[in-house]
C-alpha positions as CSV (number, residue, x, y, z in Angstrom):
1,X,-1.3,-45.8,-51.7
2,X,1.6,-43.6,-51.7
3,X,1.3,-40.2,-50.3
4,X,3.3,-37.2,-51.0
5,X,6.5,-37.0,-47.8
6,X,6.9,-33.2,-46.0
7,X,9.9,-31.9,-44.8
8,X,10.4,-32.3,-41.3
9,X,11.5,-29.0,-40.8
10,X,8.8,-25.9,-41.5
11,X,9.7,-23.4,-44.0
12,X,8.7,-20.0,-43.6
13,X,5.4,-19.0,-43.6
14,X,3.8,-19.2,-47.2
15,X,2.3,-16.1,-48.0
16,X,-1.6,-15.8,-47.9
17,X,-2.4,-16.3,-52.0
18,X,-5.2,-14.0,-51.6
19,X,-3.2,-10.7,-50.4
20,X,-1.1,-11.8,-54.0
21,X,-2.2,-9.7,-57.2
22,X,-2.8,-12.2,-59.7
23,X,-3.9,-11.6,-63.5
24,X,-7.5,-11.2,-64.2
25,X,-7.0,-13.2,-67.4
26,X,-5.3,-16.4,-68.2
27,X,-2.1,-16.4,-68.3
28,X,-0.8,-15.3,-71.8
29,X,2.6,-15.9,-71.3
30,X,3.1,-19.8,-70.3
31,X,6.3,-19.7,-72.4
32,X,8.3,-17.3,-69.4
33,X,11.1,-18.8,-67.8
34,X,13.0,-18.3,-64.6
35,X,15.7,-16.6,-65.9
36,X,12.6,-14.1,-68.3
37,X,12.1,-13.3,-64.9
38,X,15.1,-13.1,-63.1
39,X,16.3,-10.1,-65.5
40,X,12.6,-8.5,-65.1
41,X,13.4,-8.8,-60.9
42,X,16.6,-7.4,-61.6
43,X,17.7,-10.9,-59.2
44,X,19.9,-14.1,-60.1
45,X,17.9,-17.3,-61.3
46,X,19.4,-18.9,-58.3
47,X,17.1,-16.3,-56.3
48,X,14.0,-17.3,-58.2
49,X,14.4,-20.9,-57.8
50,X,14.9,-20.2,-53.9
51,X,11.4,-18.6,-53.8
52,X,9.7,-21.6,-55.2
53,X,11.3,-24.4,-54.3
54,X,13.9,-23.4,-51.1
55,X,11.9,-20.7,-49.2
56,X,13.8,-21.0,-46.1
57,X,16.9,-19.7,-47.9
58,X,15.0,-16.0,-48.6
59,X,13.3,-13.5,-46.1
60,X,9.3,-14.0,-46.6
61,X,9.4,-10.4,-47.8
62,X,11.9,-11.2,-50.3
63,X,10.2,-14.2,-51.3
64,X,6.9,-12.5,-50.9
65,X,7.8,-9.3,-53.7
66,X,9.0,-12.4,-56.5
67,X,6.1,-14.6,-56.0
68,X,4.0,-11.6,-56.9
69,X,5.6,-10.3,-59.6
70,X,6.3,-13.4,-61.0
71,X,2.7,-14.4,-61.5
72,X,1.9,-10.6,-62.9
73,X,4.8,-11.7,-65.6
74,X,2.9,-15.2,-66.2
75,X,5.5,-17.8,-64.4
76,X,4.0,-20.2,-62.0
77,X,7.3,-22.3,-60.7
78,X,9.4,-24.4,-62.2
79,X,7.8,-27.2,-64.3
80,X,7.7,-30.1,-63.0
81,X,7.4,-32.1,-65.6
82,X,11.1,-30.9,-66.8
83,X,12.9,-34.3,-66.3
84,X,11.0,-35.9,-67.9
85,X,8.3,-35.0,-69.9
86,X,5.4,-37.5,-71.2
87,X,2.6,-37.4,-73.2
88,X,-0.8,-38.5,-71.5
89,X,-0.4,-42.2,-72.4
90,X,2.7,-42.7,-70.9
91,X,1.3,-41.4,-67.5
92,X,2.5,-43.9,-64.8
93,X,1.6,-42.4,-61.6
94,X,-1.5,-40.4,-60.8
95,X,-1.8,-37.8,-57.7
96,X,-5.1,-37.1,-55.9
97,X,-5.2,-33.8,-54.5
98,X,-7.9,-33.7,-51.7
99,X,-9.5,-30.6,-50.1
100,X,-9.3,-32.4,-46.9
101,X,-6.8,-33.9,-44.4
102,X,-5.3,-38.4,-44.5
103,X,-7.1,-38.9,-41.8
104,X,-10.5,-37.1,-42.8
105,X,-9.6,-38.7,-46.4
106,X,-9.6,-42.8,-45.0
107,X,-12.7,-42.9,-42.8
108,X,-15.3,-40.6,-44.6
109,X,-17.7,-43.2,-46.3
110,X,-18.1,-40.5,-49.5
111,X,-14.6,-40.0,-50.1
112,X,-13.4,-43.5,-49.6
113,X,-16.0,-44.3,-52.2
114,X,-14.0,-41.5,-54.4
115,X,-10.6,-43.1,-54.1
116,X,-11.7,-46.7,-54.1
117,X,-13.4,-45.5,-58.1
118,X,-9.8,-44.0,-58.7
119,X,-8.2,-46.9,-58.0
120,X,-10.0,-49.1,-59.1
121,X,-9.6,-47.3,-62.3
122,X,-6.3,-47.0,-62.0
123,X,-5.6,-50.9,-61.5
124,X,-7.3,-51.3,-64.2
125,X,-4.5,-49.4,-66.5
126,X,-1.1,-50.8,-64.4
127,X,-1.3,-47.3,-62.7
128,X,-0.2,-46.2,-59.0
129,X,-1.6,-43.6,-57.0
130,X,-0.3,-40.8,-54.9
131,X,-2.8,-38.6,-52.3
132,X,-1.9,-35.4,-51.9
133,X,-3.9,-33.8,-48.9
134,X,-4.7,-30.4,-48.4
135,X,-2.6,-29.1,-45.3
136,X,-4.4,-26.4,-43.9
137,X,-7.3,-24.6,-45.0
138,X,-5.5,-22.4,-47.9
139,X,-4.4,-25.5,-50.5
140,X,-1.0,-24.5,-52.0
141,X,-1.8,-25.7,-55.4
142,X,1.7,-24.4,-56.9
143,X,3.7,-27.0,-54.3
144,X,1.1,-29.6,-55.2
145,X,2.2,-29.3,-58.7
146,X,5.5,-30.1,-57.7
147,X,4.6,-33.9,-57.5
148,X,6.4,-36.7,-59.1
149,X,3.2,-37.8,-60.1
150,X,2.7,-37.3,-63.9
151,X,-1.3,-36.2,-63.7
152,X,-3.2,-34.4,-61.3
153,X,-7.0,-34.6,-59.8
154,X,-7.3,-31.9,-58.0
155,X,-10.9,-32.6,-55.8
156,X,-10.4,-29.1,-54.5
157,X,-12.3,-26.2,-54.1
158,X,-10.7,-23.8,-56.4
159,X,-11.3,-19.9,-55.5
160,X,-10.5,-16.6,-57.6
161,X,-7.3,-16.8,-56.7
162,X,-6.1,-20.1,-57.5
163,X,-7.2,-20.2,-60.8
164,X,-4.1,-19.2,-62.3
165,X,-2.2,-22.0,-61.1
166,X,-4.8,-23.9,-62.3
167,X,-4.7,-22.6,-65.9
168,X,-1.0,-22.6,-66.2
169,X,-0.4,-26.4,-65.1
170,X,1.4,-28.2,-67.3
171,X,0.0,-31.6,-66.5
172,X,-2.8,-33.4,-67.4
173,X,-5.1,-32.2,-64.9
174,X,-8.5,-32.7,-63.9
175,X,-10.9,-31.0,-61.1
176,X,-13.8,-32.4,-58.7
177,X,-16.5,-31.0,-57.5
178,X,-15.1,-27.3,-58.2
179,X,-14.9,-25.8,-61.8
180,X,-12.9,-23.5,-63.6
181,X,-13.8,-22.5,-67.6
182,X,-11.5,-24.3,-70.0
183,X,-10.7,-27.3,-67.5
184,X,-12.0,-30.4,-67.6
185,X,-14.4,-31.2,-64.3
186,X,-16.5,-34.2,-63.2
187,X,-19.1,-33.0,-60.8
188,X,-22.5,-34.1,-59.3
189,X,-26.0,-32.5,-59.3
190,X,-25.9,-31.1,-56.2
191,X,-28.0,-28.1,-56.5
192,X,-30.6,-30.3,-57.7
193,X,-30.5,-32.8,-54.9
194,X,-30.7,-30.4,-52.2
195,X,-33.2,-28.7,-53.4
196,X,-34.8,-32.4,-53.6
197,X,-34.0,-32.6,-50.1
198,X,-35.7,-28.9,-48.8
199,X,-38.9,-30.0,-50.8
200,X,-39.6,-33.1,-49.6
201,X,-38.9,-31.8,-45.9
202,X,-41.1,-28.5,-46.1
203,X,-44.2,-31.0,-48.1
204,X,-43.8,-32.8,-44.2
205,X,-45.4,-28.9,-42.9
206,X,-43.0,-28.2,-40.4
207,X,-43.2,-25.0,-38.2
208,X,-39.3,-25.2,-38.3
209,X,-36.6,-26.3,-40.7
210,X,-33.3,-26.6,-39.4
211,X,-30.8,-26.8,-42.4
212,X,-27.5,-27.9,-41.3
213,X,-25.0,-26.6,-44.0
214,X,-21.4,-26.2,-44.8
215,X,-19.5,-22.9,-43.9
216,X,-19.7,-20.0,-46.6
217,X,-18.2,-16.9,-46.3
218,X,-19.8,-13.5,-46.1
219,X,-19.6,-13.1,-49.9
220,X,-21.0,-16.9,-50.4
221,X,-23.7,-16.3,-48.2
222,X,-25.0,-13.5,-49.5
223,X,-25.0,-15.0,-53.2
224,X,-26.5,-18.3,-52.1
225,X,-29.3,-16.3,-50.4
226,X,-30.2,-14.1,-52.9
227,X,-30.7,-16.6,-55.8
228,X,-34.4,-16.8,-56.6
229,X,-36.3,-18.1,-59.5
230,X,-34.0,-17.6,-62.2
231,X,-31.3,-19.7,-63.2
232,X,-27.8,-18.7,-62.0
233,X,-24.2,-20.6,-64.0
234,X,-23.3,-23.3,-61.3
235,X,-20.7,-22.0,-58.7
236,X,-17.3,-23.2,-58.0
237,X,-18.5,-24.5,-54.2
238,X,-20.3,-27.4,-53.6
239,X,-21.4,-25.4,-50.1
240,X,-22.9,-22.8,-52.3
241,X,-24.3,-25.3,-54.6
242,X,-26.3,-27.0,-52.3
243,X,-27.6,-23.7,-50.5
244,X,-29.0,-22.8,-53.6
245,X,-30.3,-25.5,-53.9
246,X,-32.2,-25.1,-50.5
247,X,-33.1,-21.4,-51.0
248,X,-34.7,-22.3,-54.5
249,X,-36.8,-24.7,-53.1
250,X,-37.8,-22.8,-50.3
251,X,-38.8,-19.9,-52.4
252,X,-40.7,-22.4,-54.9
253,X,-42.6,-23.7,-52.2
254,X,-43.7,-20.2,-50.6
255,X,-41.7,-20.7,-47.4
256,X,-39.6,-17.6,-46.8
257,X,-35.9,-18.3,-46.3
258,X,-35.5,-16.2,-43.1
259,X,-38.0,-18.5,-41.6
260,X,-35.5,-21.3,-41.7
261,X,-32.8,-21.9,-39.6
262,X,-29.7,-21.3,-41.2
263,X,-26.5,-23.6,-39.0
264,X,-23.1,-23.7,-40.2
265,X,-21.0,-26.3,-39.0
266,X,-17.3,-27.4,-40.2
267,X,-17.5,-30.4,-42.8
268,X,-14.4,-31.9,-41.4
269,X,-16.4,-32.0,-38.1
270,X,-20.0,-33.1,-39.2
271,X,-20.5,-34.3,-35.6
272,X,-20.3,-30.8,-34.5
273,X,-24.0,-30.9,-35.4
274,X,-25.5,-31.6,-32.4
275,X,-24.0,-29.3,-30.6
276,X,-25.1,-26.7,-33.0
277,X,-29.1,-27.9,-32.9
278,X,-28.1,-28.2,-28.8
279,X,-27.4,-24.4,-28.4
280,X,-30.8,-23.3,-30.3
281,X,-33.1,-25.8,-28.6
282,X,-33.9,-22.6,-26.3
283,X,-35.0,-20.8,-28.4
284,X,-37.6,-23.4,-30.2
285,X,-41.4,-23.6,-28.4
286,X,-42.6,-26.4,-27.1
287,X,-44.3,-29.1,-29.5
288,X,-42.7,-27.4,-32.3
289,X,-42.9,-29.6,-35.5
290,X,-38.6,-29.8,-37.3
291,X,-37.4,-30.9,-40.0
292,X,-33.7,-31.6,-40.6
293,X,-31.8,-30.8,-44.0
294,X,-28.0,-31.8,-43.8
295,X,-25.7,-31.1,-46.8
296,X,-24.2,-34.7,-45.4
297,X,-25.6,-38.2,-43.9
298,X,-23.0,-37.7,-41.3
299,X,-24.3,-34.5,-40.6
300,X,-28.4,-35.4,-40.5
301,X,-27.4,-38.4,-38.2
302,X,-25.5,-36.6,-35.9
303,X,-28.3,-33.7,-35.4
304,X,-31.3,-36.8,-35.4
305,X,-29.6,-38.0,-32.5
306,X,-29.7,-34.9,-30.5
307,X,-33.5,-33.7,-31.9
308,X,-34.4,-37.4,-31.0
309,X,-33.8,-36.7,-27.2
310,X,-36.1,-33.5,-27.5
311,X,-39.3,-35.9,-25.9
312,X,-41.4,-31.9,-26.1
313,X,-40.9,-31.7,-29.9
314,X,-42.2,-33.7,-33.0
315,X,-39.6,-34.8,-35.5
316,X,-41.2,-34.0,-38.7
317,X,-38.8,-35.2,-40.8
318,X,-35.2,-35.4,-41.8
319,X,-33.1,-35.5,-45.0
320,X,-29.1,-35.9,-45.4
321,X,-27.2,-35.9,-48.9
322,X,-24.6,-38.9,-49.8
323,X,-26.5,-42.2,-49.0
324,X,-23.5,-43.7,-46.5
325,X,-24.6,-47.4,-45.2
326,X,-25.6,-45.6,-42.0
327,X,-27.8,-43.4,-43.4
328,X,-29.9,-46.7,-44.9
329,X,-29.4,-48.7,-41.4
330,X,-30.9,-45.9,-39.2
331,X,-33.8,-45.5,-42.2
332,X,-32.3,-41.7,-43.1
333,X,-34.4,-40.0,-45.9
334,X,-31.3,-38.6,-48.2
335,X,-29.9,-37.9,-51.2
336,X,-28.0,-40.6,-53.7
337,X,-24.6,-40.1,-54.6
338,X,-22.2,-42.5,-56.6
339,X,-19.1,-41.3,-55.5
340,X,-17.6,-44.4,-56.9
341,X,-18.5,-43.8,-60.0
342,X,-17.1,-40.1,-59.8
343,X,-13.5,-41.5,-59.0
344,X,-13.7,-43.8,-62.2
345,X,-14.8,-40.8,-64.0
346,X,-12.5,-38.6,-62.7
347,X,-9.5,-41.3,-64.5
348,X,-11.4,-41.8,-67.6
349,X,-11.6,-37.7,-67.6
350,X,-7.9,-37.2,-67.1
351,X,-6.3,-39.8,-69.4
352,X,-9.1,-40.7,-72.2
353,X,-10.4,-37.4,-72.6
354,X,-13.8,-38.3,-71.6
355,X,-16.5,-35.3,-71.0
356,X,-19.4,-36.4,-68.8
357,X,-21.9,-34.2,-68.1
358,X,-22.9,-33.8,-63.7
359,X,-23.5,-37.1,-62.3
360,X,-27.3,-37.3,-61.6
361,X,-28.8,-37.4,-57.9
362,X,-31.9,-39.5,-56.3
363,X,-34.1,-38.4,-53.2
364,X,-34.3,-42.0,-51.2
365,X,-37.5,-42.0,-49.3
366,X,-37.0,-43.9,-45.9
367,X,-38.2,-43.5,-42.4
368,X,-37.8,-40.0,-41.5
């Protein structure tokens, strides 16, 4: 695998997306060019091209004032695909752009599952890949776009304001488990396997559920919490996703949600998780039945390990999401995933047109 080479030297500081305006609507202009907006700016092409593609050679607030008005006008960068442009079949060279870090990329079990389906796929069509990681937490999706590569996956979350860049790519482009109307996505069940998850733990009768989950925002949190009963249009966050998941179940099964134990820990850092359940032991009584609910296997086995050294508490039962081989060889209850089968998708998706609905889930019962 090829993966995408930085400059050694930093640019300046790329503004924060979300202090950009950015249209409310698609873009309806996909035709402007640099110059369209050069004589709008009242600047010299050369000035424009600086801001996208030599940022060191403008002051940020300079570079700052054209990014902005730039999108308001409906230009998005140069397009990449300028030099030479190709139709889907003649696609030699596919990028993966992933929400996390290389390293985080080539040792998670789930995601090399992901990009062994990719390429496999790929090898199967004479095609090379390129990984494109997400540097930082804020994914720059416009620099991402300036990849040699001629088609994109983009597994990404994709928030309110990166859906412009989304819309106005001018690749073949395809998202993971994220979604945006009008764009082709290949996605898993995961509202329905957690709240496969929360049901079978709370039919164990625990006094307390500990649900180990990925970090939301304040905004997040307060939708994922206040879903009931009635169906809500699935989100663009697999974190909210799967707290839905949860909170539905809970409320299904007459267990109030502010009963349970809400503990967000960093998905890069799953095994963060024992330190999390570490810090509230104090405040669980003695004897106390738990129950475990992970939004990862990584997660689940790193909070068993710590509950299993409680010797004054009774492990109830515990339930992580993915199905890694650790999970089956330390007898993990969890949820089924075939992220393999997401990657090949995810190909077939981008360069045959394919439309799969979400990838179903399956609770495997084991020892916990």
């Amino acid at each position: 695998m090829a993966s995408k080479r930085t400059a050694t030297t930093p640019p300046d500081p790329i503004p924060d997306p979300t202090t950009l305006p950015v249209p409310t609507q698609p873009p309806t202009r996909p035709k402007v060019t640099a110059s369209d907006v050069a004589k709008a700016l009242g600047v010299s092409p050369a000035t424009i091209s600086n801001a996208f593609n030599r940022p060191d050679q403008l002051s940020v607030t300079l570079r700052t004032e054209i990014i902005s008005r730039s999108r308001e006008l409906g230009y998005f960068g140069p397009d990449p695909a300028a030099r030479a442009l190709r139709r889907r079949d003649e696609v030699r060279e596919v990028a993966v752009v992933y929400h996390h870090g290389l390293e985080f990329a080539l040792s998670d079990p789930i995601s090399l599952d992901f990009l062994r389906g990719v390429s496999h796929e790929l090898d199967q069509r004479a095609l090379s890949l390129q990984l494109i990681p997400k540097l930082g937490r804020d994914l720059q999706l416009a620099a991402a776009f300036q990849t040699t590569a001629d088609a994109l996956i983009v597994h990404a979350e994709i928030g309110p304001n990166l859906v412009p860049e989304v819309v106005a790519a001018r690749k073949p482009l395809v998202l993971v488990d994220t979604v945006v109307e009008g764009v082709p996505a290949i996605g898993i069940e995961d509202r329905n396997g957690a709240e496969q998850a929360m049901a079978y733990a709370l039919s164990k009768q625990p006094d307390r559920v500990l649900a180990v989950c990925f970090t939301l925002n304040g905004q997040q949190r307060r939708h994922a919490m206040a879903s009931g009963r009635k169906v809500q249009p699935r989100s663009t966050s697999v974190a909210i996703e799967r707290r839905i998941g949860y909170v539905q179940a809970a409320r299904r099964m007459g267990r109030p949600i502010d009963t349970i134990d809400w503990i967000e820990v960093d998905d890069t850092r799953p095994e963060f998780s024992a330190q999390a359940l570490a810090a509230l032991r104090p405040s669980l009584p003695s004897g106390s039945r738990l129950a475990i609910v992970a939004m990862t296997d990584r997660m689940a086995l790193a909070a068993l390990a710590e509950v299993r050294q409680w010797q004054d508490m009774v492990l109830a039962a515990a339930v992580g999401f993915d199905d890694i081989p650790a999970a089956h060889a330390a007898g993990l209850t969890t949820v089924r995933q075939d992220a393999h089968r997401k990657g090949v998708l995810a190909v077939q998706a981008l360069l045959d047109g394919l439309r799969p609905s979400l990838l179903g889930v399956e609770l495997v019962v084991r020892d916990t």
